[in-house]
C-alpha positions as CSV (number, residue, x, y, z in Angstrom):
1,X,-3.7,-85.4,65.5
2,X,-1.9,-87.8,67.7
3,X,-2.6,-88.4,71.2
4,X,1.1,-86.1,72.3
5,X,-1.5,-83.2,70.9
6,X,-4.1,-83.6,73.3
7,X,-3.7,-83.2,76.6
8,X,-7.1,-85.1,77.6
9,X,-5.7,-88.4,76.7
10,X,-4.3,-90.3,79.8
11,X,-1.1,-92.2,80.3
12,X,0.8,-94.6,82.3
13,X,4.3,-93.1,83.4
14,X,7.1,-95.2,84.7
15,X,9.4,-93.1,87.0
16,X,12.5,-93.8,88.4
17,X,14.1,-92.3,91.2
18,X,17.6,-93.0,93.1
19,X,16.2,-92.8,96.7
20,X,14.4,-95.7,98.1
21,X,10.4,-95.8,98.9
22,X,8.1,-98.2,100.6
23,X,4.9,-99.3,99.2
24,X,3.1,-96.5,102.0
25,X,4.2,-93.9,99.7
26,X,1.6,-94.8,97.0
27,X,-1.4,-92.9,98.0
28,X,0.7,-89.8,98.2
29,X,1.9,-90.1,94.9
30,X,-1.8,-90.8,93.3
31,X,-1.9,-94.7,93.4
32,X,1.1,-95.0,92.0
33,X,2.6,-99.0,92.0
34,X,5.8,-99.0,93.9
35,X,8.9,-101.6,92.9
36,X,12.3,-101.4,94.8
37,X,15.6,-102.8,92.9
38,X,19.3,-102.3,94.3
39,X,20.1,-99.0,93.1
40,X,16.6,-96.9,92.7
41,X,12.9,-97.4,92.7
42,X,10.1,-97.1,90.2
43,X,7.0,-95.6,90.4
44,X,4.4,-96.7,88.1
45,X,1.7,-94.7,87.5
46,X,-2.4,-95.5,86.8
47,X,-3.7,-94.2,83.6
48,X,-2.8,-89.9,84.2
49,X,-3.3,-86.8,82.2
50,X,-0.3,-84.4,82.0
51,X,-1.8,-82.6,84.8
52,X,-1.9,-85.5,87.3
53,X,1.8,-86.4,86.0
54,X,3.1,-82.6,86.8
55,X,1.4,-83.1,90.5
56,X,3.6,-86.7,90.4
57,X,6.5,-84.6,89.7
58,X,5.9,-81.9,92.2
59,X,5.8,-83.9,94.8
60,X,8.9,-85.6,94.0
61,X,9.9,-82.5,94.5
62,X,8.3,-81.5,97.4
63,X,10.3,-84.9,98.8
64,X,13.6,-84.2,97.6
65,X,13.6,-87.1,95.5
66,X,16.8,-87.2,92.5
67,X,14.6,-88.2,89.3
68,X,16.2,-90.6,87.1
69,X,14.0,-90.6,84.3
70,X,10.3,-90.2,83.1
71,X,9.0,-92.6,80.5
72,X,5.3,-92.9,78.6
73,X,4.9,-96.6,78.9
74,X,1.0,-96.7,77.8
């Protein structure tokens, strides 16, 4: 069984989105390590389980945030 098959086993997601965020954003998006470039920013995300990733998401959402990609770095 590899670790996609169980749900317990945490992560670390790197997130990109288009809009631009400063680092006082991290505590609303669960500690997540903020990095600024020219054209989007990427959220980096402590060791999460899918749950914690879908709360990520949602409020991206809630924020109005375009998404530019999810990736499982860890």
């Amino acid at each position: 069984m590899g670790n996609r098959d169980r749900p317990d086993v945490v992560s670390v997601y790197r997130i990109a989105v288009q809009e631009k965020l400063d680092d006082e954003w991290s505590d609303w998006l669960d500690g997540a390590t903020i990095k600024n470039s020219s054209d989007r920013t990427t959220l980096t995300s402590p060791a999460i389980d899918q749950s914690a990733l879908r709360g990520i998401l949602n409020r991206m959402w809630d924020l109005n945030l375009m998404v530019l990609s999810v990736d499982r770095i860890k």
